[in-house]
Backbone as CSV, one residue per row, in Angstrom:
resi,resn,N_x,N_y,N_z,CA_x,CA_y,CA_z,C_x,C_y,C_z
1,UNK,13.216,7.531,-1.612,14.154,7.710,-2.710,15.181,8.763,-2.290
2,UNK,15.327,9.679,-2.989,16.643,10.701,-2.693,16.407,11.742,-4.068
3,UNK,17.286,12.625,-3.651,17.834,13.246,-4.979,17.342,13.395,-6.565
4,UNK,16.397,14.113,-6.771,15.905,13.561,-7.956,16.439,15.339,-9.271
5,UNK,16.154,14.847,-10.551,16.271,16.233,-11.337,15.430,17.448,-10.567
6,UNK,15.029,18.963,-11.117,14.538,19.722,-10.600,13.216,19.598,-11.219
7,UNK,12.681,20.081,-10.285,11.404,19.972,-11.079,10.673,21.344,-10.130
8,UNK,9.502,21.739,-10.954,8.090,23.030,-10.144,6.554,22.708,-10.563
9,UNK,5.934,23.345,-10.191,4.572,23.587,-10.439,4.494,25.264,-10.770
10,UNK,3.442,25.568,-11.215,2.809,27.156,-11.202,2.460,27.351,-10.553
11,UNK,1.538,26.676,-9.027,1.363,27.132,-7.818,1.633,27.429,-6.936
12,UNK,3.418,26.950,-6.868,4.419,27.003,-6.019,5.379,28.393,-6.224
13,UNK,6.130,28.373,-5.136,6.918,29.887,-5.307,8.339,28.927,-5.577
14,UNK,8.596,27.917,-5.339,9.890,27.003,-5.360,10.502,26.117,-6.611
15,UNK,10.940,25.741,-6.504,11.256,24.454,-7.274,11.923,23.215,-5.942
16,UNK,11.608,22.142,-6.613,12.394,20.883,-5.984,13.287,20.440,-6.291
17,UNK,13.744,19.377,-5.318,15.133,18.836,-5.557,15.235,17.219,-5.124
18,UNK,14.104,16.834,-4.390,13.787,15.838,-3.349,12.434,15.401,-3.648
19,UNK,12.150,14.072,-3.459,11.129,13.415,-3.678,10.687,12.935,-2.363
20,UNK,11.810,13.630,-1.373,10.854,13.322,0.371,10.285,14.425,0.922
21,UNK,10.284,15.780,-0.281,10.018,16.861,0.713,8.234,16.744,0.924
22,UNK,7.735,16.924,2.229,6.124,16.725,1.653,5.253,18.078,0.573
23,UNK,6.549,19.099,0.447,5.664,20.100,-0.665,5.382,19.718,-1.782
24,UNK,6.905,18.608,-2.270,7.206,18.279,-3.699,6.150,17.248,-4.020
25,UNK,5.479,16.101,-2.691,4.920,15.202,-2.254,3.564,15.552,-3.104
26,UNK,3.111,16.756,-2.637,1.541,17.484,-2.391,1.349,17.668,-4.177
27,UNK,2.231,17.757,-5.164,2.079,17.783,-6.530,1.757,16.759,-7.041
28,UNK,0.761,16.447,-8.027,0.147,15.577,-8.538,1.303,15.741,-9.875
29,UNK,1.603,14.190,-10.388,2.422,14.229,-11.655,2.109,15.389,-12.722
30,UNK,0.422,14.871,-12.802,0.358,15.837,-14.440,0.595,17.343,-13.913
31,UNK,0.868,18.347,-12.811,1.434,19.452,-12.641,2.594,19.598,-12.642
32,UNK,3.463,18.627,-12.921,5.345,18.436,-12.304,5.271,18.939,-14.040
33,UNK,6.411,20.354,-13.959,7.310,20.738,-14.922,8.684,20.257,-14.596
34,UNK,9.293,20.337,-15.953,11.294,19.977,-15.416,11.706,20.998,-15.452
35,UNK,12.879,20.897,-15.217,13.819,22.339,-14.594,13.339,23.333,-13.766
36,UNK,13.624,24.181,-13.007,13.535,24.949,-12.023,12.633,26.465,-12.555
37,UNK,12.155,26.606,-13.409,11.275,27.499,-14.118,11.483,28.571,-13.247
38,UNK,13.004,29.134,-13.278,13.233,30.462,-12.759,12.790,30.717,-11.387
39,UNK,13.039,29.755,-10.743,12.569,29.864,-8.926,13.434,29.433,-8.115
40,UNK,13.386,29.647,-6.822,14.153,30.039,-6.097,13.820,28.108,-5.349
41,UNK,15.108,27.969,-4.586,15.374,26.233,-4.286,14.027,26.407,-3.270
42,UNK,13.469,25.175,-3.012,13.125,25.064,-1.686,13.904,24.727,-0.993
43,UNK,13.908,25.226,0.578,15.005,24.981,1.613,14.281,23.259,2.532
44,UNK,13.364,23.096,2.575,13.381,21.313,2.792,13.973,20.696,2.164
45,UNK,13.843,20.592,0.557,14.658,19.910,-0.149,16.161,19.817,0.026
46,UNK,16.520,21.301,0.276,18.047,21.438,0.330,18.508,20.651,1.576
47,UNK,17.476,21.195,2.965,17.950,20.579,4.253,18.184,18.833,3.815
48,UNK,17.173,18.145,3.137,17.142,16.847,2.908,18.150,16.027,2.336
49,UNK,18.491,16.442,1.227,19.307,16.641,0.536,20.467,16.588,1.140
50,UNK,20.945,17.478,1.801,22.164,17.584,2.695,22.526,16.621,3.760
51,UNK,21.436,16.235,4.193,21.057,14.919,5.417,22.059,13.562,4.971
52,UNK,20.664,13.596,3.289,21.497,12.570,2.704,22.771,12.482,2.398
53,UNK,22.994,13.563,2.128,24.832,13.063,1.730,25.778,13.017,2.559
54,UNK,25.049,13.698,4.270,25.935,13.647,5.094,25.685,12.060,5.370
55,UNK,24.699,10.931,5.746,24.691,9.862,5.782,25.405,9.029,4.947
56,UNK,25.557,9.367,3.692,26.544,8.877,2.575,27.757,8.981,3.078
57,UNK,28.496,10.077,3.438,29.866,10.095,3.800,30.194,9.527,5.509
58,UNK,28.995,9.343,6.142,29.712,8.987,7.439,29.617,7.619,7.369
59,UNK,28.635,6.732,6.084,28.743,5.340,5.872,29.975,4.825,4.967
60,UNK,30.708,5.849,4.422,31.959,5.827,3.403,33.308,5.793,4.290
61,UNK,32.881,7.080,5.260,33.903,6.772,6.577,34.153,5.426,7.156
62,UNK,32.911,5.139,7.661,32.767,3.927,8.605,33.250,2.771,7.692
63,UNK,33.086,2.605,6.856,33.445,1.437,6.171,34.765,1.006,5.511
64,UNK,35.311,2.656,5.596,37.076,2.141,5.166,37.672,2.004,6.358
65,UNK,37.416,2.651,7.816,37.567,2.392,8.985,37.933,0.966,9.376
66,UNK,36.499,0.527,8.928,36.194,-0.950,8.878,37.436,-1.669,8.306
67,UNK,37.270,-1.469,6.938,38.486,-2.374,6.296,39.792,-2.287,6.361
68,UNK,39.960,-0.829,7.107,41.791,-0.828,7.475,41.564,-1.549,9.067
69,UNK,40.818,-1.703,9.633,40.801,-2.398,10.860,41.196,-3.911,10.577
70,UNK,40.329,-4.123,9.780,40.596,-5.556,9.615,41.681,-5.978,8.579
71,UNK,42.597,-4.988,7.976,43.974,-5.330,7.633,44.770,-5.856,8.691
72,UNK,44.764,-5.146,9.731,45.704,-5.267,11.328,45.421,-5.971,12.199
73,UNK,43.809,-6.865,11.807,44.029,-8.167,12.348,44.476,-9.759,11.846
């Protein structure tokens, strides 16, 4: 998946952001609170997170690339 709302546990020092991080993974539903319950990001999530959107924009690139290419043929 990707990108999801924030969510924590009480056992954690973090909150999430990502449903690929394996910390966010390791929480069983009935412990998932919403919102960030005053904690600090996890940095997997963020790294992940960031991955994704850089893949988003270099497939947004590539593809208008694409279609002004094939105006000029």
């Amino acid at each position: 998946m990707a990108q999801v709302p924030p969510f924590y546990c009480l056992q954690q020092l973090v909150y999430h952001t990502n449903d690929q991080c394996p910390q966010a993974q390791d929480i069983p539903l009935t412990n998932q609170l919403a919102g960030t319950g005053e904690k600090v990001a996890c940095l997997c999530c963020h790294h992940l997170n960031k991955a994704q959107q850089k893949k988003k924009v270099g497939y947004n690139v590539l593809r208008r690339f694409t279609s002004w290419k094939n105006r000029l043929t």
